[in-house]
TORRO-191423 format. One line per field, with one value per residue: residue number from 0; residue in one letter; x, y, z of N, C-alpha, C, O, CB in turn. Coordinates in Angstrom, 3 decimals. Glycine has a CB too. Example, Ala and Ser with C-alpha at 12.3 -4.5 7.8 and 13.67 -1.06 7.14 Angstrom:
zadren: [0/1]
vexza: [a/s]
n.east: [13.190/12.850]
n.north: [-5.690/-2.250]
n.up: [7.800/7.080]
ca.east: [12.300/13.670]
ca.north: [-4.500/-1.060]
ca.up: [7.800/7.140]
c.east: [13.200/12.900]
c.north: [-3.300/0.030]
c.up: [7.800/7.870]
o.east: [14.236/13.409]
o.north: [-3.319/1.138]
o.up: [8.465/8.039]
cb.east: [11.308/14.084]
cb.north: [-4.473/-0.598]
cb.up: [9.046/5.725]
***
This chain:
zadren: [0/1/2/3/4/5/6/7/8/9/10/11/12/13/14/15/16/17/18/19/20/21/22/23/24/25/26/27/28/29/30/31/32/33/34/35/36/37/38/39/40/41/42/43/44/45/46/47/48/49/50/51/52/53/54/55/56/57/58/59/60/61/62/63/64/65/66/67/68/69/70/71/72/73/74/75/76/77/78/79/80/81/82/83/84/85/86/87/88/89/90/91/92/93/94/95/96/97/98/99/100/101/102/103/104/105/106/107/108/109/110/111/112/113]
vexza: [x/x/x/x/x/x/x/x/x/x/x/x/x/x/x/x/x/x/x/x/x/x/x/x/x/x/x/x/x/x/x/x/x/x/x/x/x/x/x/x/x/x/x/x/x/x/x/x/x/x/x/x/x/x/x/x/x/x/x/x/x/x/x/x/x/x/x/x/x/x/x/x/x/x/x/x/x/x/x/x/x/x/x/x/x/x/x/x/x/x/x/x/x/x/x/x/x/x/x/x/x/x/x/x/x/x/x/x/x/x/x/x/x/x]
n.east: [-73.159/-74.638/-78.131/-79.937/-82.899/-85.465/-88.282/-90.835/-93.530/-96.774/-99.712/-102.872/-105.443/-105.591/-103.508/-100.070/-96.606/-93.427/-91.031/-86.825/-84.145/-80.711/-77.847/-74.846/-71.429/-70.999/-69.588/-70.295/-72.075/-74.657/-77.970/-80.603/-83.397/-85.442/-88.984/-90.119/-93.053/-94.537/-96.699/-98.939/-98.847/-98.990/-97.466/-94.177/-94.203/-93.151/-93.694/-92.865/-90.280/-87.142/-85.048/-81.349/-81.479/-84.140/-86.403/-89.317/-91.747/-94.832/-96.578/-100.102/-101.490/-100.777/-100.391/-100.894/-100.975/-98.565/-95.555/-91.787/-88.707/-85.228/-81.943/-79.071/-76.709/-76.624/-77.327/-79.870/-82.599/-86.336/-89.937/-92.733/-95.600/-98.514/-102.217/-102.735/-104.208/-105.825/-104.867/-102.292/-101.072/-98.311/-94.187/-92.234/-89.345/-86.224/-85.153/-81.986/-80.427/-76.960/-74.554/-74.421/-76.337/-78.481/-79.811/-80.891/-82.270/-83.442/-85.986/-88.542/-91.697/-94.881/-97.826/-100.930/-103.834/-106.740]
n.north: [51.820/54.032/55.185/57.613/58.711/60.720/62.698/61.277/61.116/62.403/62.686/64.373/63.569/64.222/65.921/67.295/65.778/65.357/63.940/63.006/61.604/60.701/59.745/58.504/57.495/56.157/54.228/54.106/55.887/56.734/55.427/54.943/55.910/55.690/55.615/53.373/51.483/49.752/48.590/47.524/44.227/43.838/43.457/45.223/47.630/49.868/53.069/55.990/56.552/58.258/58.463/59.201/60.847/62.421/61.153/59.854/57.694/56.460/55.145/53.761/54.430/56.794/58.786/61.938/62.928/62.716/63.472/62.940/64.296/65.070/65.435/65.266/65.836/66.478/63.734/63.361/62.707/63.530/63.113/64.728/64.559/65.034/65.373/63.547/60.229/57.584/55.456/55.360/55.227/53.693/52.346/54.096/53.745/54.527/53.835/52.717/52.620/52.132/51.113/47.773/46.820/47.279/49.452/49.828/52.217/52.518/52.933/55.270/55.664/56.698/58.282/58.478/59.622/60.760]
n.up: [41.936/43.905/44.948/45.941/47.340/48.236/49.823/49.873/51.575/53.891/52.538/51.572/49.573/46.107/46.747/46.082/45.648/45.654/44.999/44.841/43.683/43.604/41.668/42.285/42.199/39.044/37.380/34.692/32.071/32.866/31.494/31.267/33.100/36.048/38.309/40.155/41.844/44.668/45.854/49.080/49.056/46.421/43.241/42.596/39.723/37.107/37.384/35.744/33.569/32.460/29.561/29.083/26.403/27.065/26.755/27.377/29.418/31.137/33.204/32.379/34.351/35.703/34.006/32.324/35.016/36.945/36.365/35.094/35.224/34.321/35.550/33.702/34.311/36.741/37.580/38.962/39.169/39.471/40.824/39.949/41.424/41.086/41.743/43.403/44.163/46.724/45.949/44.982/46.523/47.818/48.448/46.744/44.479/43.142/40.040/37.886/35.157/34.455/32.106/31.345/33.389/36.271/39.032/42.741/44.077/47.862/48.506/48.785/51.283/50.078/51.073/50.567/52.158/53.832]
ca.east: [-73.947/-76.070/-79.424/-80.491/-83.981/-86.053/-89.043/-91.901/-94.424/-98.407/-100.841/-103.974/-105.901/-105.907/-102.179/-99.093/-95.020/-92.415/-90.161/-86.089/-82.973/-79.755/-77.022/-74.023/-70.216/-71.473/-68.591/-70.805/-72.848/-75.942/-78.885/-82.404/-83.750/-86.890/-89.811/-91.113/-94.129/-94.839/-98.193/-98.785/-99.904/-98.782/-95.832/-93.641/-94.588/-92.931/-94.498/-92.386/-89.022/-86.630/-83.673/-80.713/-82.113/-85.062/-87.643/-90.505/-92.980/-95.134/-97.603/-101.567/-102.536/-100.526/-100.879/-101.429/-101.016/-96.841/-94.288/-90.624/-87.612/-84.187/-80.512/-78.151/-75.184/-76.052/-77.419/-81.323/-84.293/-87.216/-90.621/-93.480/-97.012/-100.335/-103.811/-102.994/-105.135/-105.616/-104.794/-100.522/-100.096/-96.651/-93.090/-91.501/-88.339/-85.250/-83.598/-81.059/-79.273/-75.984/-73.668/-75.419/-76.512/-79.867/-79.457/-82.061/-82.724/-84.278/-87.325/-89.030/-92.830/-95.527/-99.309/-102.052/-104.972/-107.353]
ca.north: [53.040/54.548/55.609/58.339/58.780/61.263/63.474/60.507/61.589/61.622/63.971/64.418/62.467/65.847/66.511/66.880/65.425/65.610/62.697/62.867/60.745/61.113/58.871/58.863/56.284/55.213/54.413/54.283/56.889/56.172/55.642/55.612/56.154/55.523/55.308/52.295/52.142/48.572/48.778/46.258/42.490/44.001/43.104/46.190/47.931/50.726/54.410/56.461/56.840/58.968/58.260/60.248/61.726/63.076/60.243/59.367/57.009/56.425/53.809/54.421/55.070/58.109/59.915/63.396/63.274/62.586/64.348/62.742/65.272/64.399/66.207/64.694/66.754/65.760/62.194/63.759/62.784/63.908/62.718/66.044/63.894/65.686/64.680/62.118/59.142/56.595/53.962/55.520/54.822/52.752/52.044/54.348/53.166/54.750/52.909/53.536/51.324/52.100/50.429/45.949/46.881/48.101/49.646/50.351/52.786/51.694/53.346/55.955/55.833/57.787/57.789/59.390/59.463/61.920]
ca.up: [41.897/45.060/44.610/47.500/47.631/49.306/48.864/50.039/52.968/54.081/51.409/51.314/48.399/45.433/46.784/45.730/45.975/44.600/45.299/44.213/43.853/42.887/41.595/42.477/41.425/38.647/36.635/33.167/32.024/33.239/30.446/31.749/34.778/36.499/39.173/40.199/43.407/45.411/47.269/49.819/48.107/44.856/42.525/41.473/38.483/36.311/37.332/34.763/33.241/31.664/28.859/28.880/25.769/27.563/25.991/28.976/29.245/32.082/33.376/32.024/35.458/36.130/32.297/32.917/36.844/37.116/35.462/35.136/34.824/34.827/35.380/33.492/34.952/38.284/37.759/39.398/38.924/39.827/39.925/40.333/41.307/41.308/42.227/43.827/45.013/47.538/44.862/44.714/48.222/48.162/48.307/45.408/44.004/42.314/39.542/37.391/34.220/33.881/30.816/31.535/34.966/36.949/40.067/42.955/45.860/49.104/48.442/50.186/51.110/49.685/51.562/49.985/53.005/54.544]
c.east: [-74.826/-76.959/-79.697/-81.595/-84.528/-87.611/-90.668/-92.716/-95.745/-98.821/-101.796/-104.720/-106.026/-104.269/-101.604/-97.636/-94.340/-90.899/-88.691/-85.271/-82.039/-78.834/-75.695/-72.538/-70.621/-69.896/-68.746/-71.605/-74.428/-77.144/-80.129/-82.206/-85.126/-87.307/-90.756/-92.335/-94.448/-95.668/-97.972/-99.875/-99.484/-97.574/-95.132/-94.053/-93.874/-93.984/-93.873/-91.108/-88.474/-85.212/-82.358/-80.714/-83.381/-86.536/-88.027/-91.352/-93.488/-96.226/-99.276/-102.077/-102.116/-100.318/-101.510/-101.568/-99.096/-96.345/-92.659/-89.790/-86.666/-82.940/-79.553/-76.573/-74.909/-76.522/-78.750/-82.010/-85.300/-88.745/-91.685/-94.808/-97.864/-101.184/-103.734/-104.071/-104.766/-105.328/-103.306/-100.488/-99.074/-95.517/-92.816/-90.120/-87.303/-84.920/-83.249/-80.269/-78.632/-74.670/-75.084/-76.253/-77.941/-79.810/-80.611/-81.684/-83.410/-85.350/-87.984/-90.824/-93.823/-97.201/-100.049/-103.437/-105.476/-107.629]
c.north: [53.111/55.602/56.498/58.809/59.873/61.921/62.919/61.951/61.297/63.324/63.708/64.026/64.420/66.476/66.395/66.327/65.480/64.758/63.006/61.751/60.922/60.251/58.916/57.475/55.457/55.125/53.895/55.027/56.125/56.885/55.721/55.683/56.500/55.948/53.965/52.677/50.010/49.314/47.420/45.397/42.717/43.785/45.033/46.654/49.339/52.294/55.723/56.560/57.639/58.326/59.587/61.453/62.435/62.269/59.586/58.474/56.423/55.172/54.687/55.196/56.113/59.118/61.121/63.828/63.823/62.939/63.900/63.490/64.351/65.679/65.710/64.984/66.179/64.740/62.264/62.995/62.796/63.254/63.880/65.045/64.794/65.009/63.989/61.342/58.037/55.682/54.114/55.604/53.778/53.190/52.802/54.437/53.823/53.991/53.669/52.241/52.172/50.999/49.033/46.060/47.660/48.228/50.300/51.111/51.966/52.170/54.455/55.944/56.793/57.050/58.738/58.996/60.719/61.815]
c.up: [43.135/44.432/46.096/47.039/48.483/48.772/49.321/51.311/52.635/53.134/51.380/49.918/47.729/45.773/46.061/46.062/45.067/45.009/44.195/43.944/42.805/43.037/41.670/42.402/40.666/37.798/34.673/33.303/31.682/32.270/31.254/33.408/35.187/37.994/39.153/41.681/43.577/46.108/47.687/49.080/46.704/44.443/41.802/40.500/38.630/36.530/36.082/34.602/32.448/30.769/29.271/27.625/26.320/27.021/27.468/28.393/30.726/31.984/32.925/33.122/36.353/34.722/33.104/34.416/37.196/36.113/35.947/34.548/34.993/34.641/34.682/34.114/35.954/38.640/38.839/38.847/39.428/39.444/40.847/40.220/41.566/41.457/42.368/44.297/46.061/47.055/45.121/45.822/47.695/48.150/47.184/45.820/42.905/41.623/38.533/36.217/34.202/33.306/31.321/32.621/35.276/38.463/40.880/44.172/46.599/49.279/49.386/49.724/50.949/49.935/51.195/51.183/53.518/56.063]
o.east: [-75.690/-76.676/-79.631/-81.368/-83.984/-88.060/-91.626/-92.461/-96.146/-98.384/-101.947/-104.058/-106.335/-103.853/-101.916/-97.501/-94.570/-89.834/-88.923/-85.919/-82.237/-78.651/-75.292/-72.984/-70.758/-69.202/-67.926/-72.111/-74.983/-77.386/-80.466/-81.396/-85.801/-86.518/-91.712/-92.432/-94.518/-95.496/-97.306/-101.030/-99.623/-96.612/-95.563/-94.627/-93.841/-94.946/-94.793/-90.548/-89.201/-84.370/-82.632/-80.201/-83.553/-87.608/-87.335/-91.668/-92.631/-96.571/-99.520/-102.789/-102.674/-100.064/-102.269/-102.135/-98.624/-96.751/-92.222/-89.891/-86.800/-82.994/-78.660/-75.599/-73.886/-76.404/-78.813/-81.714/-85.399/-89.007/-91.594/-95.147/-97.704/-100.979/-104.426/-104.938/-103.611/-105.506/-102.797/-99.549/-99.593/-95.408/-93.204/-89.655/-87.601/-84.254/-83.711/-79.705/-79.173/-74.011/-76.271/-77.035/-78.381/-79.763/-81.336/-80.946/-83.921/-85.880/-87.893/-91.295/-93.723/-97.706/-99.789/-104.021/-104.727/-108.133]
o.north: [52.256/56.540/55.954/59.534/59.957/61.734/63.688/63.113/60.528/64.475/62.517/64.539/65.433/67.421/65.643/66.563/65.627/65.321/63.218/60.706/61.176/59.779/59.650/56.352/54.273/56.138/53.553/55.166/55.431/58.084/56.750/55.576/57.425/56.446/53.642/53.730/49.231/50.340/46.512/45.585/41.826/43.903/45.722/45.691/49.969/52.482/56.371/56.695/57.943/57.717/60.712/62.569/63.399/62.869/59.044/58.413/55.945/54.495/55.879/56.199/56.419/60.315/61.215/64.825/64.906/62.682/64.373/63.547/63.243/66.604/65.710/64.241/65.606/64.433/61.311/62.682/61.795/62.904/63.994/64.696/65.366/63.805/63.175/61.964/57.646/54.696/53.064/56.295/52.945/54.386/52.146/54.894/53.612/53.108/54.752/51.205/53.255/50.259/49.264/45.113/48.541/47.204/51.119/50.718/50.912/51.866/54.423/56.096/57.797/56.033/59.893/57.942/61.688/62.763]
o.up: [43.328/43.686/47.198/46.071/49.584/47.641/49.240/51.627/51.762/53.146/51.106/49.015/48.357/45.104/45.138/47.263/43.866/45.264/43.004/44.006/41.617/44.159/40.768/42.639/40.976/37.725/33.821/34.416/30.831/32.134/31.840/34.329/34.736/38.797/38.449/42.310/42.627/46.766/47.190/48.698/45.866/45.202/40.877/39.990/39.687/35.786/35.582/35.689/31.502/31.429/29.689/27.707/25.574/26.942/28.330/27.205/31.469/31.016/33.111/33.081/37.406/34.863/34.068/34.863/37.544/34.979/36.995/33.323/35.512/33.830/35.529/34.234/36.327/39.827/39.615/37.693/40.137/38.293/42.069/39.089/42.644/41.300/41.756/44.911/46.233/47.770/45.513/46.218/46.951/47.882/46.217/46.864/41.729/42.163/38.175/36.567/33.977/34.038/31.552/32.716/34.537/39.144/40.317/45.075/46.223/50.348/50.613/48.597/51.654/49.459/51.530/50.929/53.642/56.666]
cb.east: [-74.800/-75.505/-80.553/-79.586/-84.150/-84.965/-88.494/-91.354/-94.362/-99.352/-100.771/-104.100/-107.860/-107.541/-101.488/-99.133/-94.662/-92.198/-91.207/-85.727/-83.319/-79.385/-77.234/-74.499/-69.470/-73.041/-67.505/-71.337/-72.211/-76.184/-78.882/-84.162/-82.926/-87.231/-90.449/-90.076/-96.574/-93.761/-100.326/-99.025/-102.278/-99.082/-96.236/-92.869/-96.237/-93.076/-94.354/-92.817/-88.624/-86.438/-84.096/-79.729/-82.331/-84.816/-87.063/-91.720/-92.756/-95.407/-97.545/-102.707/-103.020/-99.165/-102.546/-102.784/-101.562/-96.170/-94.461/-90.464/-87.383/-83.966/-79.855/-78.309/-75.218/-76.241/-75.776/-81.842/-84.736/-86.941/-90.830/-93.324/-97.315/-101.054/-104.897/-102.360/-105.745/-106.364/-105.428/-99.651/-101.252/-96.241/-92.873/-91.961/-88.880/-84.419/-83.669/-80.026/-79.442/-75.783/-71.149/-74.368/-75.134/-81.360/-78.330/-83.207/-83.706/-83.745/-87.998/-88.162/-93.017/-94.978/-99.587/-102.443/-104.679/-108.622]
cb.north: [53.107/55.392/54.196/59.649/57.783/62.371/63.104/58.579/63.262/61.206/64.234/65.440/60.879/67.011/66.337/67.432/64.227/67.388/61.005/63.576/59.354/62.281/58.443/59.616/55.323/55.323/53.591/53.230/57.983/56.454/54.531/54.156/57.366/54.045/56.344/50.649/53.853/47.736/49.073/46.409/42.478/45.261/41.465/45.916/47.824/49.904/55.066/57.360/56.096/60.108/58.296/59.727/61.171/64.604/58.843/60.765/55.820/57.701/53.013/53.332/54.053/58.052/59.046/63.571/61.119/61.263/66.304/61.806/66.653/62.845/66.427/64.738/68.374/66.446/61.362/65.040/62.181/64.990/60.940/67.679/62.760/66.374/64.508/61.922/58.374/56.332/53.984/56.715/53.847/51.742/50.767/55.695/52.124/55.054/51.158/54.293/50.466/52.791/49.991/44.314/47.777/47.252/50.265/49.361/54.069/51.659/52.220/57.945/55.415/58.328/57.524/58.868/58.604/62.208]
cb.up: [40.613/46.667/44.216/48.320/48.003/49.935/47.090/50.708/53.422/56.509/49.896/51.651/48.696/46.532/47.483/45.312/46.461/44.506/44.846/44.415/43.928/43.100/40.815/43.604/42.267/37.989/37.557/32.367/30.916/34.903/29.300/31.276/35.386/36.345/39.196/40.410/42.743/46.157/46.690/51.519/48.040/44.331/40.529/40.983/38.140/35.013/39.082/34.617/32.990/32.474/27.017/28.997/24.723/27.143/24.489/29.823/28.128/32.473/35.544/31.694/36.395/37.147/30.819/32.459/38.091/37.364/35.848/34.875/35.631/33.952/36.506/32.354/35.433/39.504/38.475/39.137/38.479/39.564/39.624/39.159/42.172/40.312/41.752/44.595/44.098/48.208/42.803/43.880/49.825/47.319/48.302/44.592/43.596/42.691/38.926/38.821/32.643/34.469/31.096/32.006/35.723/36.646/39.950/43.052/46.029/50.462/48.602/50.512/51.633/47.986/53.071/48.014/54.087/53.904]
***
């Protein structure tokens, strides 16, 4: 499975993005699908995900800021951030389980500064 990524860039702290990625040979029908974010010194962590039923759950510290969609048709997903802060500066991360498997994008960066 490839993960293509796009969507990152520089925002002003109060901005917004809207970061995508889309999956593409998977040859199982691909069940969840996420956002992860790496800041620098920090370990990975979980920013929100979607099921192929449409069931989300996000990290505490974007509740009510980020909004995870997904396409199932065309193997999308989307993640819509608001008010951002200088804290979600990092590395965000596509993944993707399909059937035993977890599959990642190469990340594209997202800088929240004034």
């Amino acid at each position: 499975v490839q993960l293509q990524a796009s969507g990152g860039g520089l925002v002003q702290p109060g901005g917004s993005l809207r970061p995508s990625c889309a999956a593409s040979g998977s040859r199982f029908s691909i069940n969840t699908m996420a956002w992860h974010r790496q800041a620098p010194g920090k370990q990975r962590e979980l920013v929100a995900a979607v099921t192929n039923g449409g069931s989300t759950n996000y990290a505490d510290s974007v509740k009510g800021r980020f909004t995870i969609s997904r396409d199932n048709a065309k193997n999308t997903v989307n993640l819509q951030m608001n008010s951002l802060k200088p804290e979600d500066t990092a590395v965000y991360y596509c993944n993707a389980k399909a059937g035993p498997l977890h599959y990642w994008g190469k990340g594209t960066q997202v800088t929240v500064s004034s």
